[in-house]
N, C-alpha and C positions, 0 to 999 in steps of 0.2 A: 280803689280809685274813687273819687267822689264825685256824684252825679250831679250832671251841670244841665240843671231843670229847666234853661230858656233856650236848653240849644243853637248857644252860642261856642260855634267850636275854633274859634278864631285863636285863644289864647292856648288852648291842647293843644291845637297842628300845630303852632307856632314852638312850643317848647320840645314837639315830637321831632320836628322837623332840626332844629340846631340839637340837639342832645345826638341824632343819627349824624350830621356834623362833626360833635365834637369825636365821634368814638370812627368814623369811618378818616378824620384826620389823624388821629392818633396813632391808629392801625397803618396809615400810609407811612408815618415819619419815624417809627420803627421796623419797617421792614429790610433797612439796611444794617439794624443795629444785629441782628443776629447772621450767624456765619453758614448756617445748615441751608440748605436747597428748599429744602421741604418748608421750613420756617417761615423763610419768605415768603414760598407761596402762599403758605396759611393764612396770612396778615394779611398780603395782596388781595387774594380771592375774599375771604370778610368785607375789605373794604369797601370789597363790588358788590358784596352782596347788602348790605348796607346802604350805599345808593342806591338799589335796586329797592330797597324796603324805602327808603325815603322820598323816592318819585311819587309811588302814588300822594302822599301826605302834601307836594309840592304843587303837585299837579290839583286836588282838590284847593288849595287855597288859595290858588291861583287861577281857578274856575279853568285852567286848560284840556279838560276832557267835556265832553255832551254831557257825560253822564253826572258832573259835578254841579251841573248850571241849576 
């Protein structure tokens, strides 16, 4: 990863934040493509867990915590 020496982290959150997007969509819109119980939930739960990685990153670029200001 290459070090972004003015600590400017505007454009990382931003590419962090849609790539957790692009993969926590993806995971939702195939979870009807497969027929097993288990499967679904695989994909399902991912997806949550996936927003759940992409709050914090939303939440700092969006200054919505104390602790990001």
């Amino acid at each position: 990863m290459e070090t972004n020496a003015n600590n400017n982290f505007s454009e990382p959150t931003t590419n962090i934040i849609d790539e957790f997007g692009k993969l926590s969509g993806y995971l939702r819109e195939n979870v009807e493509k497969f027929v097993h119980t288990n499967t679904k939930a695989l994909f399902g739960v991912s997806a949550e867990i996936i927003d759940g990685l992409q709050k914090p990153f939303t939440d700092f670029e969006k200054k919505n915590e104390p602790v990001w200001e």
